[in-house]
Backbone as CSV, one residue per row, in Angstrom:
resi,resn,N_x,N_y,N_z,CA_x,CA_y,CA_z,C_x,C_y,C_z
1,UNK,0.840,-1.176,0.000,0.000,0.000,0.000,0.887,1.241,0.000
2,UNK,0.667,2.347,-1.182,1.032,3.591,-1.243,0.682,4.388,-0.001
3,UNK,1.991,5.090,0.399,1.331,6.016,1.550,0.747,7.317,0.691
4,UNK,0.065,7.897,1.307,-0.700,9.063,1.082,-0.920,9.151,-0.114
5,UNK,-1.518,8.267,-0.836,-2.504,7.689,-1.891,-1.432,8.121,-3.249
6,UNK,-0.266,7.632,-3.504,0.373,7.528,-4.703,1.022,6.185,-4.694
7,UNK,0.798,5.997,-5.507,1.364,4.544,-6.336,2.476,4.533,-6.755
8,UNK,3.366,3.416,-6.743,4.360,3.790,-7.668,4.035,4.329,-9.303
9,UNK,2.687,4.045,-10.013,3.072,4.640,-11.396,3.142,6.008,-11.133
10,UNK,2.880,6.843,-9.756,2.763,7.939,-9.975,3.823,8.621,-9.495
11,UNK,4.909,7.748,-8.921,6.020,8.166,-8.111,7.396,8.431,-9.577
12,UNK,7.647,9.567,-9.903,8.860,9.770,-10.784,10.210,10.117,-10.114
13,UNK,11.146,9.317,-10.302,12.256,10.405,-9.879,12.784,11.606,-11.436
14,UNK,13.769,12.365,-10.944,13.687,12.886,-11.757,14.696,12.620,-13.079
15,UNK,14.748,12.921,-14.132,15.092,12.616,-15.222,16.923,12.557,-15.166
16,UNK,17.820,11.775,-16.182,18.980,12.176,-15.641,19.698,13.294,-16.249
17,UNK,18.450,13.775,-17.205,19.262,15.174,-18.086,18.397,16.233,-16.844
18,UNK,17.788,16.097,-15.968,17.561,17.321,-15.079,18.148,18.069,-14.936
19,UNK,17.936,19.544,-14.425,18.569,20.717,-14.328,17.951,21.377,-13.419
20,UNK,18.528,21.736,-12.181,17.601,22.702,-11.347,18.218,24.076,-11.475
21,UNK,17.078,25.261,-11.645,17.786,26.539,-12.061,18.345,27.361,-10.442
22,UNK,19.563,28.231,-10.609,20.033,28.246,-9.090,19.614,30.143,-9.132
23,UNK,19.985,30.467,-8.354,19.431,32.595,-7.883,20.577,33.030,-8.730
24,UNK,20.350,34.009,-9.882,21.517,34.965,-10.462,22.608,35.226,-9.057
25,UNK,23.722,35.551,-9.517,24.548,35.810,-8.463,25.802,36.241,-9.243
26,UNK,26.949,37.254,-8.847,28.038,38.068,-9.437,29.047,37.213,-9.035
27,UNK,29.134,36.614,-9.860,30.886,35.405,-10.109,32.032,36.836,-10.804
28,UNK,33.256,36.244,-10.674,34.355,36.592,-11.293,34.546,35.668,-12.894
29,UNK,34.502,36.228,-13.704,34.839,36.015,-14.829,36.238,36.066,-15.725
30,UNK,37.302,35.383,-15.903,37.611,34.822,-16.221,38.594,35.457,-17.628
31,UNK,37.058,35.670,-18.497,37.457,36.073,-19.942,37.078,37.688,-19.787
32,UNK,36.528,37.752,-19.286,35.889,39.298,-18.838,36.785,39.684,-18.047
33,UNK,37.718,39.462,-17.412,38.349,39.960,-16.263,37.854,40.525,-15.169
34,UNK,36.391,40.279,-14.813,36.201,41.414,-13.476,34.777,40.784,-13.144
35,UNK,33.934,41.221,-12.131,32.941,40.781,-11.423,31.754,40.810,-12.170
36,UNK,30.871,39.642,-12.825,29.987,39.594,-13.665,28.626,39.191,-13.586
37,UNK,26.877,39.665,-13.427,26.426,38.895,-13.023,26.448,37.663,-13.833
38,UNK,26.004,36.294,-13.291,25.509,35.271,-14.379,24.082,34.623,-13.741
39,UNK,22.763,35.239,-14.486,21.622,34.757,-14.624,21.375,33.649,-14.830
40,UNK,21.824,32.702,-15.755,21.241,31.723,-16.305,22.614,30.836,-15.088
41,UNK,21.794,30.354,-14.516,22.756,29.148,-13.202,21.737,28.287,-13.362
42,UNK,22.465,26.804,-12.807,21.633,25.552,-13.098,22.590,24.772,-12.329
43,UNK,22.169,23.657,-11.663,22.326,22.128,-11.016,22.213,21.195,-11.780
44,UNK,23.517,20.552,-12.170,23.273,19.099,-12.883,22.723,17.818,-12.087
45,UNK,21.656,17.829,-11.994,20.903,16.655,-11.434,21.413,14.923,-11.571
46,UNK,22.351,14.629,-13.088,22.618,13.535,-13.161,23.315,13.633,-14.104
47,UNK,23.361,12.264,-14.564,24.919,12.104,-15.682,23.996,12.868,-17.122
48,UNK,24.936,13.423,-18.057,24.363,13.751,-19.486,24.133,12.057,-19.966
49,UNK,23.387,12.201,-21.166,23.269,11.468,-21.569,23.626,11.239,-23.290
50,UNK,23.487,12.875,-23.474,23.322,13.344,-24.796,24.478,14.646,-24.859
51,UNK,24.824,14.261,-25.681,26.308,15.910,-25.826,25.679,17.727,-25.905
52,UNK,26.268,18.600,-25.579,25.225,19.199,-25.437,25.419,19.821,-27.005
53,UNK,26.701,19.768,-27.234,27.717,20.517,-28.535,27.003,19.782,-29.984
54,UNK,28.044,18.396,-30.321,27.360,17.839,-31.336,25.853,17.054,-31.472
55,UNK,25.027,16.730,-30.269,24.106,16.591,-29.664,24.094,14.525,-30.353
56,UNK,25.234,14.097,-30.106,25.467,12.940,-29.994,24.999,12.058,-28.869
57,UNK,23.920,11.073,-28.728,23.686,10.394,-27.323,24.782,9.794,-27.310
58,UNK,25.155,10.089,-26.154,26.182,9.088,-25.307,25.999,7.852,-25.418
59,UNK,26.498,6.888,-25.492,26.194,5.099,-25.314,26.380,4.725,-24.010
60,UNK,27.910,4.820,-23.391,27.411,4.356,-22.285,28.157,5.358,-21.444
61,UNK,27.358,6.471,-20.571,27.894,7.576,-19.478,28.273,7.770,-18.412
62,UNK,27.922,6.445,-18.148,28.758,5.551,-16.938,30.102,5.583,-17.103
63,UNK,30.760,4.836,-18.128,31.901,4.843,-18.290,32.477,5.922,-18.433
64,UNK,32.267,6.945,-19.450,33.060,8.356,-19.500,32.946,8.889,-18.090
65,UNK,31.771,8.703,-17.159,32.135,9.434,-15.855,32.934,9.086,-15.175
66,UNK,33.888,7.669,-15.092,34.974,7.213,-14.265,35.620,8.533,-14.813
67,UNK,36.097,8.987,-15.714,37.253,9.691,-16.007,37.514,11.294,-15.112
68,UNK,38.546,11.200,-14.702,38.152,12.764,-14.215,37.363,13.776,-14.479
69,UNK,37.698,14.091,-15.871,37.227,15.268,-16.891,36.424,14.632,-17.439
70,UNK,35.060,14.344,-17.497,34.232,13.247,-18.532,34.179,14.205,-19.677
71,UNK,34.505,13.637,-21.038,33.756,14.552,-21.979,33.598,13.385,-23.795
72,UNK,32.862,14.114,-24.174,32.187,14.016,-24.699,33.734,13.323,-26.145
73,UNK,33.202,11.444,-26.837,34.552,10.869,-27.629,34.288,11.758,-28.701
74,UNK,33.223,12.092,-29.363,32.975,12.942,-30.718,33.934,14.177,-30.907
75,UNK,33.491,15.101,-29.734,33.843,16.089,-29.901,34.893,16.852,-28.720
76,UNK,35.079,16.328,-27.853,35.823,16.082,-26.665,34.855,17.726,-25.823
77,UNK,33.229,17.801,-25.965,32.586,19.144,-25.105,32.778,18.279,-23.652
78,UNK,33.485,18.875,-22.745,33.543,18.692,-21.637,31.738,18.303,-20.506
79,UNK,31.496,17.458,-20.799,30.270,17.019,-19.636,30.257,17.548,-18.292
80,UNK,29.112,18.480,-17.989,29.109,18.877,-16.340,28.642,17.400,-16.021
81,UNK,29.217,17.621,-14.693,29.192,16.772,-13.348,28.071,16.631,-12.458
82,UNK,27.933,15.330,-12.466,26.395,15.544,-11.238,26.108,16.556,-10.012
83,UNK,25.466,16.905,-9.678,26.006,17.958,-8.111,26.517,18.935,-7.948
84,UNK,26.937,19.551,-9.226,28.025,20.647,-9.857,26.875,21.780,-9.986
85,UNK,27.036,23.293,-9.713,26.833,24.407,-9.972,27.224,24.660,-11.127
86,UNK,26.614,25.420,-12.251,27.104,25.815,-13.744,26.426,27.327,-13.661
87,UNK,27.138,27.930,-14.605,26.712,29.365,-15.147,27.195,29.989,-16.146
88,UNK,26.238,30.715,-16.679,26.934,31.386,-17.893,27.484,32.815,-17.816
89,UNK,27.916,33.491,-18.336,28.692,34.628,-17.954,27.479,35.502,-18.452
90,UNK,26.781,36.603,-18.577,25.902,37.522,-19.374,26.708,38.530,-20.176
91,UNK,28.272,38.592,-20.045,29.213,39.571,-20.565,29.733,38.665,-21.883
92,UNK,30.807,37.652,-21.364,30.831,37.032,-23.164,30.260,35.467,-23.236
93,UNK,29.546,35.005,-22.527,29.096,33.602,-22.763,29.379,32.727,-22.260
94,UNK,30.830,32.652,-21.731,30.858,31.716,-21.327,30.743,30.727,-20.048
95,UNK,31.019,29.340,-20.186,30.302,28.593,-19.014,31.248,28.427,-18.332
96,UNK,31.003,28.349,-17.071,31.754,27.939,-16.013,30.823,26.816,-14.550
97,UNK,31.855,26.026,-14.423,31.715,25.349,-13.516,32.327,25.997,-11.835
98,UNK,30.752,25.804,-11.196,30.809,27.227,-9.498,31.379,25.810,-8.560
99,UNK,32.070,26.071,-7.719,32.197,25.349,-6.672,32.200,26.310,-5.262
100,UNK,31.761,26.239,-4.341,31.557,27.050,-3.385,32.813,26.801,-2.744
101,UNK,33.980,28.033,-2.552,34.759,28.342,-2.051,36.198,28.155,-3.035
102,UNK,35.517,28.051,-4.293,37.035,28.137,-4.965,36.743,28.650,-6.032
103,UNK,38.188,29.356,-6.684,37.755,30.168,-8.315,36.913,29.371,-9.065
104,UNK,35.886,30.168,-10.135,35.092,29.581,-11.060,35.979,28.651,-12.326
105,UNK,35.894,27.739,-12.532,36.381,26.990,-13.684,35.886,27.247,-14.974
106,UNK,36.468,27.536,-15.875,36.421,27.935,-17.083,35.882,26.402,-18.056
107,UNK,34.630,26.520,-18.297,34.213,24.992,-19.454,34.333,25.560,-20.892
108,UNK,35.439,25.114,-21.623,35.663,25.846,-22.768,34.838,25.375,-23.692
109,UNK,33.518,26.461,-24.267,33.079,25.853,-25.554,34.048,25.466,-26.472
110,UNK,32.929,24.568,-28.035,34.153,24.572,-29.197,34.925,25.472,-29.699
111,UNK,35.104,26.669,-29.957,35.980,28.128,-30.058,36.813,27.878,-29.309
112,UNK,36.520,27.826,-28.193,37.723,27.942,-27.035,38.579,26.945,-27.164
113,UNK,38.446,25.807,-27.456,38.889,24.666,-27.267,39.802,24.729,-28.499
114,UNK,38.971,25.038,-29.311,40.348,24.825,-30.558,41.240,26.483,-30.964
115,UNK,40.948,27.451,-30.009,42.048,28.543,-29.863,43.132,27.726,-28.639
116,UNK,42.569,27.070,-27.526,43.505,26.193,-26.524,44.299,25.372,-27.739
117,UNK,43.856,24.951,-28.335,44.433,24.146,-29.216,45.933,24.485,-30.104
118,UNK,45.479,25.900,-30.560,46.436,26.329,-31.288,47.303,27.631,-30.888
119,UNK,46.668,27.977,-30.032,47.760,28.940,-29.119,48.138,28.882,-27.496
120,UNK,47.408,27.879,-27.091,47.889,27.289,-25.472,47.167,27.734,-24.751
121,UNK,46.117,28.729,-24.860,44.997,29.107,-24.285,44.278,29.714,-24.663
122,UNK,42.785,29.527,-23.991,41.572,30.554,-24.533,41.516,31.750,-24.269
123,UNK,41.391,32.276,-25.606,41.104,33.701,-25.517,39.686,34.170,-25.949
124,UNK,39.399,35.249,-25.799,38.009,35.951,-26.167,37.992,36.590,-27.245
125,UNK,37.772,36.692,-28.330,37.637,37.233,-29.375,36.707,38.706,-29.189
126,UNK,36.259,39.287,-28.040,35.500,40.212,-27.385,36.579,41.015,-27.004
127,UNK,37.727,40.383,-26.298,38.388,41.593,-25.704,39.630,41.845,-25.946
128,UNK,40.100,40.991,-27.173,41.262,41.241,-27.589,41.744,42.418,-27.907
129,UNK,42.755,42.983,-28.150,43.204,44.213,-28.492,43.468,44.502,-30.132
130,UNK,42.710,45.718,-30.600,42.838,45.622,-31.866,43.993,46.663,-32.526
């Protein structure tokens, strides 16, 4: 017997692409150099399943999560982490991974990744010097 009249068909947990949205709040940015709000914050509820970049389903996400850095064999987009704080910058875009009590981590979109690639780090195409 269901307590307080739900059944299991009616009992869901929640999905593993969930996302809970978190309160705007002024992070340090990174590519911006200076104190930024970022609105769009979110909680990764569970493993990806699906890439977010080339939008490749994962096969099996179990396995890429043993790895430190899980990311994505296609395209190597770095996968947030279960339990992990994320945000986007509202100045140039980009995402970062929040941990409470340490600098914001820089999640390099594809741009970024292939300027890391060919000059040893990401830069912003926003604030370069012309």
């Amino acid at each position: 017997m269901a307590l307080f009249g739900m059944g299991k068909d009616k009992q869901e947990a929640p999905p593993k692409e969930a996302t809970y949205p978190l309160t705007p709040r002024k992070v340090h940015c990174s590519v911006c150099k200076g104190e930024k709000v970022f609105t769009k914050m979110w909680r990764r509820a569970g493993m990806m399943a699906v890439c977010p970049c080339c939008s490749q389903p994962l096969e099996n996400p179990a396995l890429l999560y043993r790895q430190i850095q899980p990311a994505c064999p296609r395209c190597e987009e770095p996968l947030e982490q279960p339990g992990f704080d994320y945000g986007l910058c509202d100045g140039c875009g980009s995402k970062f991974e929040l941990v409470e009590g340490t600098k914001p981590g820089l999640i390099p979109n594809y741009r970024q990744r292939q300027e890391r690639d060919k000059f040893g780090k990401s830069r912003s195409v926003l604030h370069e010097k012309r």
